[in-house]
Structure formats: C-alpha cells, structure tokens
N, C-alpha and C positions, 0 to 999 in steps of 0.2 A: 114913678110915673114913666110910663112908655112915649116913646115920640111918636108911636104907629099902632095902627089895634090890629088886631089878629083877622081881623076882614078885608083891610086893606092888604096883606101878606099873602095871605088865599088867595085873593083877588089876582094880583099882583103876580103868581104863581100857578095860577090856574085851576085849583083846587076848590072843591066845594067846601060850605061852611058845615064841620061834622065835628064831633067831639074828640075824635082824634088828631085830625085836622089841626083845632082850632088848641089842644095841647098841644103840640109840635110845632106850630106856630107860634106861639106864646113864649116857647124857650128861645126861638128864633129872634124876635121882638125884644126879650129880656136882654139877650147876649148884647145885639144890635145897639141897643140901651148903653149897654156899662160901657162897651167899648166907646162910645161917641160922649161919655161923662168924661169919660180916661180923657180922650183924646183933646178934648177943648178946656179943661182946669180951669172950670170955673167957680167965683167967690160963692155966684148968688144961680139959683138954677136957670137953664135955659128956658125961655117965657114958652107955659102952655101954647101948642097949635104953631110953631116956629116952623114955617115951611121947609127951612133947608134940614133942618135937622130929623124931621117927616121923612123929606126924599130920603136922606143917609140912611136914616134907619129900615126903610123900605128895598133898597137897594141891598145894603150888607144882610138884610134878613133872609131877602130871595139866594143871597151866596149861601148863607146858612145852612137853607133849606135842603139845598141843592149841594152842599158838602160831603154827604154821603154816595153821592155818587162819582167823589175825588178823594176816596179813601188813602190815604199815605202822601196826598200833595201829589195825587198823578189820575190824570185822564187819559184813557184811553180809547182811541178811533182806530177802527181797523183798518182805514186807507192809507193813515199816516201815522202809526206807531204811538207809543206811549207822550204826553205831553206833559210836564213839569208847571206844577204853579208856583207861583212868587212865593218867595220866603214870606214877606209880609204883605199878607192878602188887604189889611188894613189902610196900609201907609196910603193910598190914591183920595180914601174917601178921608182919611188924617186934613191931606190939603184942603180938601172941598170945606170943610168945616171950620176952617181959617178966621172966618170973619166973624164966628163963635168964642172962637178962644179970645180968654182974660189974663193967662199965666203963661209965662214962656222960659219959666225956670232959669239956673243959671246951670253953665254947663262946664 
C-alpha cells in the first residue's frame, strides 16, 4: 500500500495523467512508501488515508521525480555555480513523521 496515488504526484508535479507519467510516478510513490516504512518501525501498518504520511509521501515523491535533474547530489545554476545536496535527502521528512513512529531501537 502507497500513502499517495500516482495522481496526486502528477498533480503535485505538474504533469499530465499518461502512461508514462503515471509509471514514473509509481516508482516515485513506491520508493517514497519504503522509505517512510523504514523511517517510522512500525509493529502494526500505518492506518489507510493518514494525512501526514500522504504529505511525506507526496513531498519525497516530488524530490524523487525531480532527482534526475540532480544527478550526482549537485544542482546546477549558471548565476551561482554548482550546489551540493544533503547527504541525507531524507533525514527532515525522518522528523516530520515523528509522531508515526512506534520503535526507537536501541543504540
């Protein structure tokens, strides 16, 4: 189960609904998915239609989407030189999804 459907991602991205689209999206939505499982270690799933977990997923899918045009972990603008992205692209939407998590491991 996805937190997000491939229309919402489109949407969200500006894209029309097309079958390539709507596959490219999907892998977007899939990833978005595992990550936001990873991230929250939970016993029992996170409840169908959970708003926050909707946003997250909708959020990190748009990064997804939009990852190919930061091939190697760098943006480039010709005004102001090449830009560096976070080691971990993840870790912000990690917090946001706080009040998701059920496990906090031992470390």
């Amino acid at each position: 189960m996805s937190y997000a459907t491939t229309d919402e991602l489109l949407a969200a991205v500006g894209k029309p609904v097309n079958a390539e689209n709507t596959a490219r999206a999907q892998l977007c939505v899939d990833a978005s998915t595992q990550e936001i499982d990873d991230a929250v270690d939970r016993k029992e799933p996170i409840p169908a239609g959970d708003a926050l977990a909707n946003r997250v997923c909708l959020l990190r899918g748009v990064e997804w989407w939009k990852a190919n045009d930061a091939a190697w972990g760098v943006i480039g603008f010709d005004e102001i030189g090449a830009l560096r992205l976070p080691k971990s692209t993840f870790a912000r939407h990690a917090v946001t999804l706080t009040p998701l998590k059920q496990q906090w491991g031992v470390a």
